[in-house]
C-alpha positions as CSV (number, residue, x, y, z in Angstrom):
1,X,108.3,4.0,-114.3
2,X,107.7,6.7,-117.0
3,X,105.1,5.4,-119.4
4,X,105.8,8.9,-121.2
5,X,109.1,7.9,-122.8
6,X,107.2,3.7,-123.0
7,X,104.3,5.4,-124.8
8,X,106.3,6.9,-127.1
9,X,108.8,4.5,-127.8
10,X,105.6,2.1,-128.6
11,X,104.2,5.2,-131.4
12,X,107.5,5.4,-133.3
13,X,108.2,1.3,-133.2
14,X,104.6,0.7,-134.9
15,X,105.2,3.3,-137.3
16,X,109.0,2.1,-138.2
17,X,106.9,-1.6,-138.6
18,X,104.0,0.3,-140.8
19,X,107.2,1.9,-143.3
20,X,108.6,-0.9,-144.1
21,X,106.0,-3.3,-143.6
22,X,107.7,-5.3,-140.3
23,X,105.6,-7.4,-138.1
24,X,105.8,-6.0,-134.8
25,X,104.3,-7.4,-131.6
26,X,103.9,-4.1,-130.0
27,X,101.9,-5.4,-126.6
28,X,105.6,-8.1,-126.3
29,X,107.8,-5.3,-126.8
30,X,106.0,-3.0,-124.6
31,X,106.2,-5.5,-121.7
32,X,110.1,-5.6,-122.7
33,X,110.3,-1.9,-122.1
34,X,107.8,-1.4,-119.0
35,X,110.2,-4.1,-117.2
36,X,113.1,-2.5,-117.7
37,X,112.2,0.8,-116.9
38,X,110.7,-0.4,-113.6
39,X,113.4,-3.2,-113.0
40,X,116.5,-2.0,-114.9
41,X,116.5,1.9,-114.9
42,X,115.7,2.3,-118.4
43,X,114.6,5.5,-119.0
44,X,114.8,5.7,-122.5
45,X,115.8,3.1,-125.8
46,X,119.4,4.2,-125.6
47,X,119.6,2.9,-122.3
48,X,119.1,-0.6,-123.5
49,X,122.3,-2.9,-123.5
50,X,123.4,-6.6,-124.2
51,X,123.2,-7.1,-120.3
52,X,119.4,-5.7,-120.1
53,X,117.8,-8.5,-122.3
54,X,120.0,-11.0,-119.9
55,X,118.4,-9.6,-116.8
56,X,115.0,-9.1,-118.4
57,X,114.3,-12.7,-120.3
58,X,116.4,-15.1,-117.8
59,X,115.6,-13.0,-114.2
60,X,112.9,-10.5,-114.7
61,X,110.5,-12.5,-117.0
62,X,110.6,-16.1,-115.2
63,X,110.1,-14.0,-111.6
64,X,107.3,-12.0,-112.6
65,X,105.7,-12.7,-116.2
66,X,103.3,-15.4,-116.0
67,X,103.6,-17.4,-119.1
68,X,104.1,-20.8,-120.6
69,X,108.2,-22.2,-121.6
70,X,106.6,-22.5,-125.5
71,X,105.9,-18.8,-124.9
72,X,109.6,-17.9,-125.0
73,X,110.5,-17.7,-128.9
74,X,107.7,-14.5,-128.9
75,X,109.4,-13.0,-126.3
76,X,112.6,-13.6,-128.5
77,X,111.2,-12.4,-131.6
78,X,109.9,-9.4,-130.1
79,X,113.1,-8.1,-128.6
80,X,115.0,-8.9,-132.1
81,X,112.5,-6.3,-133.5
82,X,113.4,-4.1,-130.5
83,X,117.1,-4.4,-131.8
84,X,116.7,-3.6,-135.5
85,X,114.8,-0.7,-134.1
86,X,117.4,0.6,-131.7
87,X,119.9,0.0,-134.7
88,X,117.7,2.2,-137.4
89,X,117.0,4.4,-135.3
90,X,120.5,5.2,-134.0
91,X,119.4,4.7,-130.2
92,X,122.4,2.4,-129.9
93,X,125.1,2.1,-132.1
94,X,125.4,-0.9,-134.8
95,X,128.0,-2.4,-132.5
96,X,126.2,-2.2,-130.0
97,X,123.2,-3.9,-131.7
98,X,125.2,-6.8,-132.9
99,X,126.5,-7.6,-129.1
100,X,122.5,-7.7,-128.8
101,X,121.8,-9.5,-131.5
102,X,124.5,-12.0,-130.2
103,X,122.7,-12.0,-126.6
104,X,120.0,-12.8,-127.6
105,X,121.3,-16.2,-129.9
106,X,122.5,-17.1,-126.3
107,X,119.6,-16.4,-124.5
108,X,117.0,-18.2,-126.7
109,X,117.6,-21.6,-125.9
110,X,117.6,-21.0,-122.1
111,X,114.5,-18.7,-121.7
112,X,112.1,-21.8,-121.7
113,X,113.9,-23.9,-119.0
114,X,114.4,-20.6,-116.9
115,X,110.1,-19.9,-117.6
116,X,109.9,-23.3,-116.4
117,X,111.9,-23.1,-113.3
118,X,109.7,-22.8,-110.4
119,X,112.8,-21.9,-108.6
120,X,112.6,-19.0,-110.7
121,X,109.1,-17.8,-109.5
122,X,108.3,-14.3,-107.2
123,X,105.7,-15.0,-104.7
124,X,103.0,-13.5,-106.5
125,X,103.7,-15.6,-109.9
126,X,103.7,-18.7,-107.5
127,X,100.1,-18.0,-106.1
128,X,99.1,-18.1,-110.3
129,X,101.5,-20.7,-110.7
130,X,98.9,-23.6,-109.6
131,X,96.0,-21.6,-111.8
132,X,98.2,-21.9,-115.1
133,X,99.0,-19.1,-117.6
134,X,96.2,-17.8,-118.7
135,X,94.9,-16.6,-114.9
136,X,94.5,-13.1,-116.0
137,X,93.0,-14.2,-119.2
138,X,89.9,-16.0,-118.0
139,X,87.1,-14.6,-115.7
140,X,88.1,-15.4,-112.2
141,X,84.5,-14.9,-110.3
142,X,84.6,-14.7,-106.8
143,X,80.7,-16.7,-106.3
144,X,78.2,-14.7,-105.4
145,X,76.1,-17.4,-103.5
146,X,73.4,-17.1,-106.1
147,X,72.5,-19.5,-108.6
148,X,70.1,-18.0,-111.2
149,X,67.3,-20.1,-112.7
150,X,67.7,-21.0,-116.2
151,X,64.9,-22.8,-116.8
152,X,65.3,-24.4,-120.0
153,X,69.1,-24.6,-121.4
154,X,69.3,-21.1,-123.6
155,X,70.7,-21.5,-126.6
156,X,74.3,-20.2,-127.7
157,X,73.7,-17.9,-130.7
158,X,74.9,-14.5,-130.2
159,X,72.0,-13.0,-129.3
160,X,71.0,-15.2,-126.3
161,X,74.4,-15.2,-125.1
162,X,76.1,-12.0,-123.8
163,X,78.9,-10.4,-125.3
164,X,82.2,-9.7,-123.3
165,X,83.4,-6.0,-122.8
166,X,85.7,-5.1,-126.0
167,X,89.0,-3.0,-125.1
168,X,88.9,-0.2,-128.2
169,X,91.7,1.5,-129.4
170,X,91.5,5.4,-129.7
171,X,90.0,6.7,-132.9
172,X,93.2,8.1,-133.7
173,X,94.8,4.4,-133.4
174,X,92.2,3.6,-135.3
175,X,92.2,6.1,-138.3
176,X,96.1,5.6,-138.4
177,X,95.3,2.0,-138.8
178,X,93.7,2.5,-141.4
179,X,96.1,3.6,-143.7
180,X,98.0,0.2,-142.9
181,X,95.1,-2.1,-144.3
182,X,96.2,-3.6,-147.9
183,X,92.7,-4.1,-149.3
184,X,92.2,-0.4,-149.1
185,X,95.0,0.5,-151.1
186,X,92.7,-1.0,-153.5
187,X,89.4,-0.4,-152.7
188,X,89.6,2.6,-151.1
189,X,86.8,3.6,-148.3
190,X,84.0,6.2,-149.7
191,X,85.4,10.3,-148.3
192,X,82.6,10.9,-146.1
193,X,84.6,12.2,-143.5
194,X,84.1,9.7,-140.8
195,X,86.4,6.9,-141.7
196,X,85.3,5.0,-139.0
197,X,81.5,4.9,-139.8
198,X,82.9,3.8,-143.3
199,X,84.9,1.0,-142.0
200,X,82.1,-0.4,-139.8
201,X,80.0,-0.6,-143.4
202,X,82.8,-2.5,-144.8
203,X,83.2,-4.8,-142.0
204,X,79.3,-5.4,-142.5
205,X,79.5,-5.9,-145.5
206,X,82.6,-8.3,-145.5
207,X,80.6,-10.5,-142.8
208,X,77.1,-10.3,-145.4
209,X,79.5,-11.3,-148.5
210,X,81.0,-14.4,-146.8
211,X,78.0,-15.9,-144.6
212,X,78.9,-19.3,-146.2
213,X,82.8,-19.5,-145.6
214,X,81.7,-19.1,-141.4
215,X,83.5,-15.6,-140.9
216,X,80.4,-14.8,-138.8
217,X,81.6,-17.9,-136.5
218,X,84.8,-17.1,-136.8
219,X,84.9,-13.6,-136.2
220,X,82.4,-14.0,-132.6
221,X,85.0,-16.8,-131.4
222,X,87.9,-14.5,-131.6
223,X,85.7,-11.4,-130.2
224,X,84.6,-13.7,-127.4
225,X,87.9,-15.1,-126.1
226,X,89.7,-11.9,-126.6
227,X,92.7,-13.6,-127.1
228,X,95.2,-15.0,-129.5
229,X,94.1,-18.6,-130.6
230,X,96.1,-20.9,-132.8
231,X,95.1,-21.2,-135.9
232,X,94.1,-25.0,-136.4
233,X,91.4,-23.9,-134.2
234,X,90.1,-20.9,-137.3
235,X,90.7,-24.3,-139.2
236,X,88.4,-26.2,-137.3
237,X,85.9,-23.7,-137.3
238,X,86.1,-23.4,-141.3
239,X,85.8,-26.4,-141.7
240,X,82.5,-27.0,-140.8
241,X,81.4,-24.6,-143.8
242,X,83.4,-27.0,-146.5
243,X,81.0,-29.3,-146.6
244,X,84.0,-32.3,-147.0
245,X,86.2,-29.8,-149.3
246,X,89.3,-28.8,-148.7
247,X,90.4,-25.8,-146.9
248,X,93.3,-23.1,-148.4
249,X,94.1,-22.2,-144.8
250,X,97.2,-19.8,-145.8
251,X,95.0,-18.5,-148.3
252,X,92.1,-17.6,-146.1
253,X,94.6,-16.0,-143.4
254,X,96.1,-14.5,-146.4
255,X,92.6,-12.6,-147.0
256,X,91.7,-11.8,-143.1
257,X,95.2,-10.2,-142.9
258,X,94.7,-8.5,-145.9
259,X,91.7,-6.4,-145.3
260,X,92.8,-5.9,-141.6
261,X,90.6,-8.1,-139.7
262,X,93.4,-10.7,-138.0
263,X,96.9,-10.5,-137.1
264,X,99.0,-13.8,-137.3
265,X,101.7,-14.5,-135.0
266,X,103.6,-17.7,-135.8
267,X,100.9,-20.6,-135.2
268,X,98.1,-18.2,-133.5
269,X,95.9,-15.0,-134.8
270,X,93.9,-12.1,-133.3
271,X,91.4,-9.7,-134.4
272,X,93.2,-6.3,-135.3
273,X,91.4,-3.4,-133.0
274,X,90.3,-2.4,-136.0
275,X,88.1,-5.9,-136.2
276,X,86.9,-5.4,-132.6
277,X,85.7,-1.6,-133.3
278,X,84.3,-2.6,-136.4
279,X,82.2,-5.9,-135.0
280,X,81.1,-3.9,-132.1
281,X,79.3,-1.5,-134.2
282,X,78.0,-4.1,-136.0
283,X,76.6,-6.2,-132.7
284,X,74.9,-3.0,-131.7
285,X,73.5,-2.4,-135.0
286,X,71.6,-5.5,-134.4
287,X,70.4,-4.5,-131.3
288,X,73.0,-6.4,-129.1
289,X,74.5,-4.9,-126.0
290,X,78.0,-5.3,-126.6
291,X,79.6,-3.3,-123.4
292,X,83.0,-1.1,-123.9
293,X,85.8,-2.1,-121.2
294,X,86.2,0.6,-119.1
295,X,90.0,2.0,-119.1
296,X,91.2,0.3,-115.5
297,X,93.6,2.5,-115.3
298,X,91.3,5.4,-114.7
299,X,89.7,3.3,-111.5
300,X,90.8,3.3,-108.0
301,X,92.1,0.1,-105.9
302,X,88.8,-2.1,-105.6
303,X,88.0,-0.9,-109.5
304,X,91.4,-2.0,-110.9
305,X,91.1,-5.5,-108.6
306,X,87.8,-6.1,-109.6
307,X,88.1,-5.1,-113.3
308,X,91.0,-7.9,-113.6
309,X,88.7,-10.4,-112.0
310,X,86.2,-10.1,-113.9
311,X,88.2,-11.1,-117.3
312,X,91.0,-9.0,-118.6
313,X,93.2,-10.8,-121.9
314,X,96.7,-10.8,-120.3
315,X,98.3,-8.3,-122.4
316,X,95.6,-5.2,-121.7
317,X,96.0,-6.3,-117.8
318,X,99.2,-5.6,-117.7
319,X,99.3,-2.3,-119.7
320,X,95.7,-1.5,-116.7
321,X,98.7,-2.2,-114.5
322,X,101.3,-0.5,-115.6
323,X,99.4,2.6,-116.4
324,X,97.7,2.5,-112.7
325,X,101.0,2.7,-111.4
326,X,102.2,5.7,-113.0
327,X,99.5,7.5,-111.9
328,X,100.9,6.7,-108.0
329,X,104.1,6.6,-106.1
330,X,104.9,3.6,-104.9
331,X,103.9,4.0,-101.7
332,X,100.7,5.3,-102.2
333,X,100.1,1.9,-104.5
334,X,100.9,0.1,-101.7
335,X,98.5,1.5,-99.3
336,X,95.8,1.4,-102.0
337,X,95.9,-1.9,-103.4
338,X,96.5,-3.7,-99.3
339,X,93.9,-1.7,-97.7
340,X,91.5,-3.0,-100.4
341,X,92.6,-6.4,-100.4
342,X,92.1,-6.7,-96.4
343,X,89.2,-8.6,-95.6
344,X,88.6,-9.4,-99.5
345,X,88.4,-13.0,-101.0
346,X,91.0,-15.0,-101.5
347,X,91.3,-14.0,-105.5
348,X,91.3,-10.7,-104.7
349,X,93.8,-10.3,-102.3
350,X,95.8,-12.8,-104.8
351,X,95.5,-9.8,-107.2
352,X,96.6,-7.0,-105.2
353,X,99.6,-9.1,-104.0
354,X,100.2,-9.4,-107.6
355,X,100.6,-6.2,-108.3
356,X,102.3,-4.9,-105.2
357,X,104.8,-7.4,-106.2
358,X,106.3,-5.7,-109.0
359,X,107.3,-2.6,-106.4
360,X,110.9,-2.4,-105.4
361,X,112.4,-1.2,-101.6
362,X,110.9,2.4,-102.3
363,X,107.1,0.8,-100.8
364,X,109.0,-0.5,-97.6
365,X,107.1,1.4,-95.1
366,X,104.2,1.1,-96.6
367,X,104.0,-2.7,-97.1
368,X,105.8,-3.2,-93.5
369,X,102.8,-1.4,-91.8
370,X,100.9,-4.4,-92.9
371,X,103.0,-6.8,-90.9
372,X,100.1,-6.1,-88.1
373,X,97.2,-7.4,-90.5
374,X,96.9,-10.9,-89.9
375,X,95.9,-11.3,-93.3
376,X,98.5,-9.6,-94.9
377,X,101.3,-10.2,-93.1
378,X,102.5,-13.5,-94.5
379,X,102.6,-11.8,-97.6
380,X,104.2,-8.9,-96.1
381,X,107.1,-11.1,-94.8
382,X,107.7,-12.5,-98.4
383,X,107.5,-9.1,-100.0
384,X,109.9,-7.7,-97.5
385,X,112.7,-10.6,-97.0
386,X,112.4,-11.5,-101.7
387,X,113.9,-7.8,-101.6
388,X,117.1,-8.3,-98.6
389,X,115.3,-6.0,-96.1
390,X,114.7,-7.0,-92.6
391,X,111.8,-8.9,-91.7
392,X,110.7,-11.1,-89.1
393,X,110.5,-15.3,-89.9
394,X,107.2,-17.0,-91.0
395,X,106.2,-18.9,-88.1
396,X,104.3,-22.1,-88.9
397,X,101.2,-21.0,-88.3
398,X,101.5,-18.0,-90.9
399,X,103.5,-20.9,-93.4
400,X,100.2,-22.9,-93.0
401,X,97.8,-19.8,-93.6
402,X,99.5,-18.5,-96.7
403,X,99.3,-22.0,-98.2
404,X,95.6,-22.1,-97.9
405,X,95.4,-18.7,-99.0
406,X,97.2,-19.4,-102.6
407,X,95.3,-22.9,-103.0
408,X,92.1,-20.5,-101.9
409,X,92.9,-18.1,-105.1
410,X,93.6,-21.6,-107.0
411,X,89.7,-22.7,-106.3
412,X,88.1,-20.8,-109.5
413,X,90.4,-22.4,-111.7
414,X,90.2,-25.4,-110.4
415,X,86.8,-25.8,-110.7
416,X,86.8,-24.6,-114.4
417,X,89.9,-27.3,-114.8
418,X,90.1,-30.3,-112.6
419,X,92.9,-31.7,-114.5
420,X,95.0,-29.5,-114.7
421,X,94.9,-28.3,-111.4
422,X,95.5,-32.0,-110.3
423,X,98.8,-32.4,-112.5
424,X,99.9,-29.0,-110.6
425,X,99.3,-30.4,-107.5
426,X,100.9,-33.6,-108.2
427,X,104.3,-31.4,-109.9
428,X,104.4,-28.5,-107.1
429,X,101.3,-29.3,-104.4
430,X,102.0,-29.3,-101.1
431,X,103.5,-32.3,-98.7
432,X,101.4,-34.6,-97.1
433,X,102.6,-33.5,-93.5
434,X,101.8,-29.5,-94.2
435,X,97.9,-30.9,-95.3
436,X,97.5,-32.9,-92.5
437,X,98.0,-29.9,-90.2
438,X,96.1,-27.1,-92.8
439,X,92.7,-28.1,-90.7
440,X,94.2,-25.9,-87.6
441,X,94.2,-22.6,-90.0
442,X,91.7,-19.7,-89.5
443,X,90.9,-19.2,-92.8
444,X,87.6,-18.9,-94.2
445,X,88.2,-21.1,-97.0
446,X,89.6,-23.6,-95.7
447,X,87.1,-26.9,-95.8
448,X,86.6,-25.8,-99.2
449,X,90.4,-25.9,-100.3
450,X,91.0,-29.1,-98.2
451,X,87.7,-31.0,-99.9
452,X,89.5,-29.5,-103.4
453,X,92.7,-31.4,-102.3
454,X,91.1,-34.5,-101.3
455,X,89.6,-34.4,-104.6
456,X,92.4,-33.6,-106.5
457,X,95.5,-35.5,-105.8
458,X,96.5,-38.4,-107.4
459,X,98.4,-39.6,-104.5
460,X,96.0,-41.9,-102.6
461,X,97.9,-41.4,-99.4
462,X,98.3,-37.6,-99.6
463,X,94.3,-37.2,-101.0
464,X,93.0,-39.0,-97.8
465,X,95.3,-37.0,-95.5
466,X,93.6,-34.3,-97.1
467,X,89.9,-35.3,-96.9
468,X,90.5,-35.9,-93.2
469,X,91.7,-32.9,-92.6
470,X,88.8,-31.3,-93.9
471,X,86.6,-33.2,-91.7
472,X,88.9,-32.5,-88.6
473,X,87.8,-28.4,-89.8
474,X,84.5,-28.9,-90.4
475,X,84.3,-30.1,-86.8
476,X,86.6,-27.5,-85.5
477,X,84.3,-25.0,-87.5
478,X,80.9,-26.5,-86.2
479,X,82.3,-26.0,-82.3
């Protein structure tokens, strides 16, 4: 892939939007155009055509993107924009754009069966596929074997409970930003020359001035989660400054929007980087420590792996990805991100297949020297055979690791979610006959994901199958 020609696309589509005041979902179109530069050899916009959104929302996105059916009319909204922006433009001609425009009517009301088609799924969106969504999104921690001692339960204001690392935006970003923000038009920022400084004052001062309407609240939620939320939860929040009253919530988004603090997407909304840079400066001017992301794409293997497990929002993670990759051929990738993930936990080996996933034939030697790592190999197979090249057959044996292995990476979120991980294991969990034999697998985790199982599924049958199995390795672990 060339992020070059990606990048650049991205800087003129956000400033077409800024002209004439369009809406545009860069991070959703950026996906759009990484995909299909890696998938579809795009190589620049005028490369696009009718056929490229078919293979990109009803192939490419259910095989590798790992989001939600309800997730689809974004994606759909996001390459329209793409189209009126080829069509301005003049990257493709008007006829052109209306065969698109057309496609994409056709495609709309199939993207969220074909999302929902675990049919559909690459190997390394079906090891998230029992997590949920939001894997990359949450803070997937591999346990350290230490529990600290709390003592008496802190409390949860924001200065006795840590702040996340914040992705910034350049100050360039930033400062071009600025010019987009409505309230300024009107109230312009005082010319001292730093801009920013001036816009952290403001955002001070906006959080001073409105105390009693719970922006403070507000605004550390959204900070905190990193993430877009929908917006009956910025209701619930306000609401519990109304005292009974009734809250304007259009009007209140209105206001956010307008003096650049949220941006609202449909039925969810997001601090603008501008928010984030400007509530960072103010956590640290009260003395906070309020840490800076570090740019994963700088990092080697084990940095990038580890950066996503610690808690990376879904749309940064996979321009960390993306990015990473350009800096690398695939092959060099490959021997990277495998020789990091030998040996590691099961969620970070679950990462690294991840991203090795998205390489095509070119990484063939590379990932076929890893049919000799016991580990790895099971993986390797998939990798190999989901692309038509030669590779040998799964015996059982591996069949039975590599399940233990995905319902290993599964653990974390299971824990955090109980539920939900049970109604995936009751929709896609494994049979009753491939538990009964999982006991037999060398795998480190594997009393822990057999006790999960026995905990976890509904099936009476299929849970005790899975709690004696667990015994059955416990014993065979003990000998």
């Amino acid at each position: 892939m060339s992020i070059e020609w990606v990048n650049g696309a991205i800087d003129a589509l956000r400033a077409w939007g800024r002209a004439r005041e369009v809406e545009v979902d860069a991070d959703e179109v950026r996906l759009l155009c990484d995909y299909a530069s890696d998938y579809l050899n795009v190589n620049e916009l005028g490369d696009f055509t009718p056929e490229t959104f078919d293979e990109l929302l009803l192939s490419i996105y259910p095989r590798k993107v790992i989001a939600p059916p309800e997730s689809a009319p974004e994606s759909i909204a996001a390459a329209r924009t793409l189209v009126d922006y080829l069509s301005e433009s003049g990257a493709v001609s008007g006829d052109t754009a209306a065969l698109m425009r057309d496609r994409l009517d056709d495609i709309a009301p199939r993207m969220p069966e074909a999302l929902a088609d675990q049919a559909n799924f690459g190997m390394a969106k079906t090891l998230f596929s029992s997590i949920g969504p939001e894997s990359l999104e949450q803070a997937i921690a591999i346990p350290s074997g230490e529990v600290p001692d709390l003592g008496e339960a802190p409390c949860d204001c924001p200065g006795c409970t840590p702040l996340p690392a914040a992705r910034l935006a350049s100050p360039e970003d930033l400062v071009a930003d600025l010019e987009t923000v409505p309230a300024l038009a009107d109230d312009p920022l005082p010319d001292t020359g730093e801009p920013l400084e001036a816009w952290a004052q403001r955002v001070a001062a906006l959080l001073e001035d409105d105390a009693d309407r719970g922006l403070y609240d507000l605004f550390d939620m959204l900070y905190r989660v990193q993430v877009r939320v929908p917006v009956s939860v910025i209701r619930d929040y306000l609401d519990e400054y109304a005292d009974g009253g009734e809250i304007d919530l259009d009007a209140v988004l209105d206001d956010l929007v307008r003096h650049g603090m949220i941006h609202v997407t449909g039925d969810t909304a997001e601090l603008t980087p501008l928010a984030v840079w400007g509530l960072r400066r103010h956590y640290l001017s009260l003395g906070l420590d309020a840490p800076e992301a570090p740019d994963l794409a700088e990092a080697d293997a084990l940095g990038l792996i580890e950066g996503l497990l610690e808690g990376v929002p879904a749309e940064l993670a996979e321009q960390d990805i993306s990015r990473w990759l350009t800096g690398r051929t695939p092959g060099e990738a490959v021997t990277e991100l495998l020789a990091a993930a030998s040996g590691a936990p099961a969620v970070a080996r679950g990462i690294a297949i991840t991203i090795v996933d998205r390489l095509g034939s070119e990484a063939e030697p590379e990932v076929r020297r890893y049919l000799d790592d016991q580990e790895l190999r099971p993986h390797a197979i998939h990798w190999l055979a989901a692309r038509g090249l030669p590779a040998p057959q799964l015996t059982q044996e591996e069949l039975l690791w590599v399940s233990v292995d995905m319902l290993a990476l599964a653990m974390p979120a299971a824990e955090e979610d109980p539920e939900n991980f049970a109604e995936n294991m009751a929709a896609s969990g494994p049979p009753a006959h491939m538990i009964e034999e999982m006991w037999r697998v060398d795998h480190p985790d594997v009393v822990d994901v057999l006790e999960l199982l026995g905990r976890s599924i509904s099936d009476g049958t299929v849970a005790k199958a899975a709690r004696k199995a667990a015994f059955k390795a416990r014993s065979r672990a003990i000998r």
